[in-house]
C-alpha positions as CSV (number, residue, x, y, z in Angstrom):
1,X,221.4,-237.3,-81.9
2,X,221.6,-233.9,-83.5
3,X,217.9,-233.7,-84.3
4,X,217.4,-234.4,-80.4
5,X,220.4,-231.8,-79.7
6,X,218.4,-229.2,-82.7
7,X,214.5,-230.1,-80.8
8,X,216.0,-229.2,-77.6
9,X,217.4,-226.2,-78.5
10,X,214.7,-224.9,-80.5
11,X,212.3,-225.9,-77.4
12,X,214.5,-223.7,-75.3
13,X,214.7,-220.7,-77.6
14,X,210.6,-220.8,-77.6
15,X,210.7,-221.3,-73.5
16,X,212.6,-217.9,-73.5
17,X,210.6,-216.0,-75.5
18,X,207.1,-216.5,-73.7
19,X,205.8,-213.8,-72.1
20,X,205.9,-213.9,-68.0
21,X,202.1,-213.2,-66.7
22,X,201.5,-209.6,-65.1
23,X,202.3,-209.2,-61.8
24,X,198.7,-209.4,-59.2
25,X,197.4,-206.5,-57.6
26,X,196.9,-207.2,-53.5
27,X,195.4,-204.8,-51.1
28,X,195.1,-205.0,-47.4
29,X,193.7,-202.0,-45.3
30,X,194.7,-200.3,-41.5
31,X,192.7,-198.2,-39.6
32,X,195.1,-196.0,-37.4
33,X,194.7,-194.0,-34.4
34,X,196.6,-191.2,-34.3
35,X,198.3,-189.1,-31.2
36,X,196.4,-185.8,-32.4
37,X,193.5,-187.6,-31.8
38,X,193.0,-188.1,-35.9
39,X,192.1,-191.3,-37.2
40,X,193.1,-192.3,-40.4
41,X,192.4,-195.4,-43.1
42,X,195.2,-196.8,-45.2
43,X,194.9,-199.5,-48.2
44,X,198.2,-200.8,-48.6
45,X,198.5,-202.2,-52.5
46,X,201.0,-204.0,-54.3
47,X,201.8,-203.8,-58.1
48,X,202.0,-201.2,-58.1
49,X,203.8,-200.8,-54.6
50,X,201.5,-197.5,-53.3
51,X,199.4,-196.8,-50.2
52,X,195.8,-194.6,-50.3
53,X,195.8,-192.4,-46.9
54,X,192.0,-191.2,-46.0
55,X,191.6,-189.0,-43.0
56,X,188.1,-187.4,-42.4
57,X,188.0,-183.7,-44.0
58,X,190.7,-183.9,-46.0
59,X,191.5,-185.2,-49.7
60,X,192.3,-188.9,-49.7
61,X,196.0,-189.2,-51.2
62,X,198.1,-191.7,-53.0
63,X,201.6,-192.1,-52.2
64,X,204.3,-194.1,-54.1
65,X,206.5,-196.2,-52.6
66,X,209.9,-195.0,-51.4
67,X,213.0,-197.1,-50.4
68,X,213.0,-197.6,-46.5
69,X,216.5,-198.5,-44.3
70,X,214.1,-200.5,-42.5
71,X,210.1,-200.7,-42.4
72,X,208.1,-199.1,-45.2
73,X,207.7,-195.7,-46.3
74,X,205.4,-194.0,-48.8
75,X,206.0,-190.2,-50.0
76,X,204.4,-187.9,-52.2
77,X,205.8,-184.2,-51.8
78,X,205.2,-183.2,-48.5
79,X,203.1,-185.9,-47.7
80,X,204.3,-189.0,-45.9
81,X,203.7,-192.8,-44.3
82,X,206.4,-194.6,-42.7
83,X,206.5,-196.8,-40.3
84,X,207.2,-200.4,-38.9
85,X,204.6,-203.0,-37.9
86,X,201.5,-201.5,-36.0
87,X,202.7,-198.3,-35.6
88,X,203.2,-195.6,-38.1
89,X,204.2,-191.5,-38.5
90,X,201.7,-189.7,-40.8
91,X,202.4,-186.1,-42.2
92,X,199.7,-184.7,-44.1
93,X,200.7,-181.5,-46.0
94,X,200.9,-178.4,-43.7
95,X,201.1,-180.3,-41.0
96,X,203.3,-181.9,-38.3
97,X,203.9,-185.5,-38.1
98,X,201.9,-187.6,-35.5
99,X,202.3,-191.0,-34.5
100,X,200.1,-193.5,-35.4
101,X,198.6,-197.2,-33.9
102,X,197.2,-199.7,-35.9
103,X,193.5,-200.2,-34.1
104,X,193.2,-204.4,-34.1
């Protein structure tokens, strides 16, 4: 009985210490139409959690993840995504937010 109890145990211990596997990397991307007649393209990624915002004539940009009260948000200085659903509110940097709808 203590052999089983000491094989158990030691069966346990080595259970503990394998490594988990990395988490997968996921993309999915949005095409927006925006109110200021802008359109803009958004690959939404996981691991890590990030979103890639390109907009004709302007520098594609990465924006982290940022926690959301509801929705999603993604912010990189004065740069920012947020939204719920189909619709979204871009800000690109010098200029004023416009809303956004997801074109099906």
């Amino acid at each position: 009985m203590r052999r089983f109890a000491a094989v158990l145990a030691a069966a346990t211990l080595a259970a503990c210490q394998t490594p988990c596997p990395a988490p997968q990397s996921s993309s999915t991307q949005s095409r927006f139409a925006c109110e200021d007649g802008s359109e803009i393209n958004v690959t939404f990624t996981t691991a890590p959690e990030a979103v890639l915002v390109q907009e004709e004539g302007y520098t594609a940009l990465s924006l982290p993840a940022r926690i959301a009260g509801s929705g999603y948000r993604y912010v990189d200085g004065a740069a920012e995504l947020r939204g719920r659903g189909a619709r979204v509110v871009w800000t690109r940097p010098g200029a004023l937010e416009t809303v956004c709808q997801q074109i099906p």
